[in-house]
N, C-alpha and C positions, 0 to 999 in steps of 0.2 A: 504494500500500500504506500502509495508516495502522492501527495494532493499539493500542490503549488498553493492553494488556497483554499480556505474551507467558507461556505456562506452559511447561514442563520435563515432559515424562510420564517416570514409570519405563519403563525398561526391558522391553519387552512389553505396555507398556499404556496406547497413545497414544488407542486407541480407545474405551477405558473415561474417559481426561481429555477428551475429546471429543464422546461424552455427556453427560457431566456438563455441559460448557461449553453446547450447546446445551439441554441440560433449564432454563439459568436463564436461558436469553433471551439467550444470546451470540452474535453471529455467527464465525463461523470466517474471519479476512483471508487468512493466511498458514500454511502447514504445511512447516516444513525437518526431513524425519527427524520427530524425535518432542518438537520446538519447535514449538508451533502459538502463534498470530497472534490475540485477538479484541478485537472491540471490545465499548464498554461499561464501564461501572466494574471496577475489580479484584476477581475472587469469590476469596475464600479456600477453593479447591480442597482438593476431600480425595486428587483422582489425579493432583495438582502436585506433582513431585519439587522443584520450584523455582516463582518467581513475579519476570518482569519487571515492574517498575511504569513504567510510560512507556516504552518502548523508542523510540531513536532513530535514524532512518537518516543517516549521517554522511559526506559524502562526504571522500575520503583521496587526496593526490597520490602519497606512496609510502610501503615499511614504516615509516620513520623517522618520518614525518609522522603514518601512522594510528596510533606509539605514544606521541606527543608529544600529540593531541589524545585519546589515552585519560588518561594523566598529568595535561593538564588538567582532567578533573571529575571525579577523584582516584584515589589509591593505586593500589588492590587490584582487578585484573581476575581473571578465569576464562572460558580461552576456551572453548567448546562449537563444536567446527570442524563447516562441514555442505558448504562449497567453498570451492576452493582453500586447499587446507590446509596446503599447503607454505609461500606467502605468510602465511595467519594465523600456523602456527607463530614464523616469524620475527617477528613482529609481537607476540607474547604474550614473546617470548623476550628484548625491548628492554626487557618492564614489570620492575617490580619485584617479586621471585621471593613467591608466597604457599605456605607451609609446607604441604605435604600427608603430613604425619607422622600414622598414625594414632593415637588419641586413647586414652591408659590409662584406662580407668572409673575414672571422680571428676574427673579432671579438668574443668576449666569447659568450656562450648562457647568458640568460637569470640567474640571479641565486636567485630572492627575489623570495620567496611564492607567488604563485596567485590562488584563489579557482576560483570555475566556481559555478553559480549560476542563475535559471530560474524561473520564477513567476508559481507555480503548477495551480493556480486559483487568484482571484483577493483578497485572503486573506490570502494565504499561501504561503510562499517561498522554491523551495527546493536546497538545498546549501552544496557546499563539502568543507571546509578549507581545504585540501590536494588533489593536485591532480597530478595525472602521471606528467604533461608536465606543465614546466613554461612559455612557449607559449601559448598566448592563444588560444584556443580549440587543443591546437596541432599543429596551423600552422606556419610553420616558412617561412618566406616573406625575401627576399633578394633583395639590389639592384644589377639589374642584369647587365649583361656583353652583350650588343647591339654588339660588334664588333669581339671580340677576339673568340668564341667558336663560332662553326661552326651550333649546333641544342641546343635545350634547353635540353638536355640530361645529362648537366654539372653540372646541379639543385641540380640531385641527390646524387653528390656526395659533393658538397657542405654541402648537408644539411648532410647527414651521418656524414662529418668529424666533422661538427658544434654539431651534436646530443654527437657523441663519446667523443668530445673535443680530439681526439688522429688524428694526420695527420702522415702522409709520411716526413720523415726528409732528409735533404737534403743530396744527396749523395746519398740517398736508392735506392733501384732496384724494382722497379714498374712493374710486369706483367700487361699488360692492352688487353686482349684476348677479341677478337669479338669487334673492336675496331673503327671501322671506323664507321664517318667520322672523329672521333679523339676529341670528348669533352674530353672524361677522360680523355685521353692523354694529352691533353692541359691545366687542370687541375694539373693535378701529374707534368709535369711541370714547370708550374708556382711556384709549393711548391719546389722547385728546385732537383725534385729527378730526375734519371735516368728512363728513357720510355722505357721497350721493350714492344713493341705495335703490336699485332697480327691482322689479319683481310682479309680474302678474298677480300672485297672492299679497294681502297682506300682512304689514308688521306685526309684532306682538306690539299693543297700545303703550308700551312702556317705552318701546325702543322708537318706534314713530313719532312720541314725544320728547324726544331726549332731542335739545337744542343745537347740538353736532351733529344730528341725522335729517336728512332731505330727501322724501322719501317720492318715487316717483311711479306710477302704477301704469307699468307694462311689459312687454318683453325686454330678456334681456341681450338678444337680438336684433333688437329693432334699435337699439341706442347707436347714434351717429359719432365716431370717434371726434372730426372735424364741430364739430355743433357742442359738446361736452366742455371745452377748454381744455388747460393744460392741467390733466391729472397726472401726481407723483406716483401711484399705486392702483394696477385694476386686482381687481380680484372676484373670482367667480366660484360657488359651487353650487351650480345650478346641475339638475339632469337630465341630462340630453345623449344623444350618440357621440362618441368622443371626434368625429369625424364634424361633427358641425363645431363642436368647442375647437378645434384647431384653427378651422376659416376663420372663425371668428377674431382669435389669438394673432393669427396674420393679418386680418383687416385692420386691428389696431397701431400694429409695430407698422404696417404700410402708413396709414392715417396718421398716426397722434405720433405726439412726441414722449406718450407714457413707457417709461424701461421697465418698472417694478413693476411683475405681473404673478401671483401665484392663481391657482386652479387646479382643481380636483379632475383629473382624467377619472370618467365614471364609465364601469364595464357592465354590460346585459349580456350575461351567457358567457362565451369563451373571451378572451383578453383578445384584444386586436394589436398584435406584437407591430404590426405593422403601420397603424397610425401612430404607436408610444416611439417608434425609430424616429418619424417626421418631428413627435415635438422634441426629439432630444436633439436634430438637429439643427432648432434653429438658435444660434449665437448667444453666447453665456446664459445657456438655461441646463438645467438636472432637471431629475425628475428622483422621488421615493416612495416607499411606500411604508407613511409613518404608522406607527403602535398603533394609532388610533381608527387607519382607515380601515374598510372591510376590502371590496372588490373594488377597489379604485386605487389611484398614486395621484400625490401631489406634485403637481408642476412648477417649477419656480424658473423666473429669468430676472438674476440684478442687475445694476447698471453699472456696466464694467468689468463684470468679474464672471467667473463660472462658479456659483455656490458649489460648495463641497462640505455634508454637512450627512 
């Protein structure tokens, strides 16, 4: 077994990280649960909850041993058990304890090292001292907001902003298109920017009334980039075929002078591998697929940069 890189799929979606893996020329070594194994350079997955870089098979005389050679090529482990898990527990429980306190929005991410690390067999460890996400496996946990946002749809942009470390500044002009019941809205917001907020349906009457939000009732394809002014941030998660969210996405980078743009690619039925290539092709955009989504990935493009997050 020899894996250049090991990836993390979410939760129901080992199979989607798995085409993806093989659509770019990777082969599949290994598959534990929903840790798969490939060789080849490291691809920066968009259905990688996580990213081993170099995973190592370690062989261990006992727990005391496999947690003294984890301690040696540093700190901060996180175990992902897949066998013998009684042994790894004990084994993760000698490292040194990493915080899994969920995260108040604003606070920074995460920023010390943490490798991710599973017992291969009861003699061998296999272990990555680097990996994609300083979270462990990926997931980022937040305490949530019981009152204020209307559906848990607010998650997502939480965690986007938390992943980029780049928010909406106050004053800015927020497109918030497909928009109702108004989480994002409420959101953007709260960070004190200005809400023009699209949507057929609408608001929850709290967020319709909140003196930053301007709320406008209709498609959020019908909205004219040219007629809008200069907004600093669009943002959509509306549901639609990910094939019209794309024109749309061009129509504005054609039009406006907006760069900051995130968006929810939303899937009906199988993953359309083939429109998620076109949004990653167009210039300093990523795409993920955070903790929070189900059968979708967030789209992001900043100004300037290629997020990597």
């Amino acid at each position: 077994m020899h894996a250049d890189a090991a990836y993390l799929a979410p939760q129901g979606f080992a199979a989607e990280l798995e085409e993806e893996l093989l659509r770019s020329g990777r082969d599949i070594v290994f598959r534990r649960g929903r840790l798969l194994g490939a060789s080849g350079p490291a691809l920066e997955a968009v259905w990688a909850e996580n990213i081993w870089y170099e995973p190592a098979l370690l062989p261990i005389r006992s727990i005391a041993d496999g947690a003294s050679i984890l301690k040696s090529l540093q700190r901060n482990w996180a175990l992902f058990s897949t066998v013998e898990h009684r042994r790894a527990a004990l084994i993760q429980a000698a490292l040194p304890k990493v915080s899994a306190r969920p995260l108040r929005f604003g606070d920074p991410a995460p920023a010390a090292p943490l490798g991710s690390w599973t017992l291969w067999d009861r003699d061998r460890i296999l272990a990555s001292a680097r990996c994609r996400s300083l979270f462990p496996h990926g997931a980022v946990h937040f305490e949530e907001d019981k009152d204020g946002p209307p559906n848990r749809a607010y998650l997502k942009l939480w965690e986007a902003f938390t992943r980029l470390g780049a928010f909406p500044r106050p004053g800015e002009l927020c497109l918030d298109l497909g928009s109702s019941p108004g989480g994002w809205s409420w959101v953007l917001a709260h960070l004190g920017a200005r809400v023009f907020s699209v949507d057929k349906a609408p608001l929850a009457p709290h967020i319709a009334g909140h003196p930053l939000v301007e709320y406008c009732r209709g498609s959020a394809f019908a909205v004219e980039p040219q007629l809008v002014g200069n907004a600093d941030w669009l943002l959509c998660d509306v549901a639609c075929y990910p094939e019209r969210l794309l024109g749309m996405v061009r129509t504005w980078i054609q039009q406006s002078g907006c760069v900051n743009m995130i968006c929810t690619i939303k899937f009906a039925g199988k993953t359309d591998f083939a429109v998620l290539e076109d949004f990653l092709r167009i210039p300093d955009s990523s795409a993920r697929h955070l903790f929070v989504n189900k059968h979708e990935v967030t789209w992001v493009r900043l100004a300037g940069k290629t997020p990597f997050w």
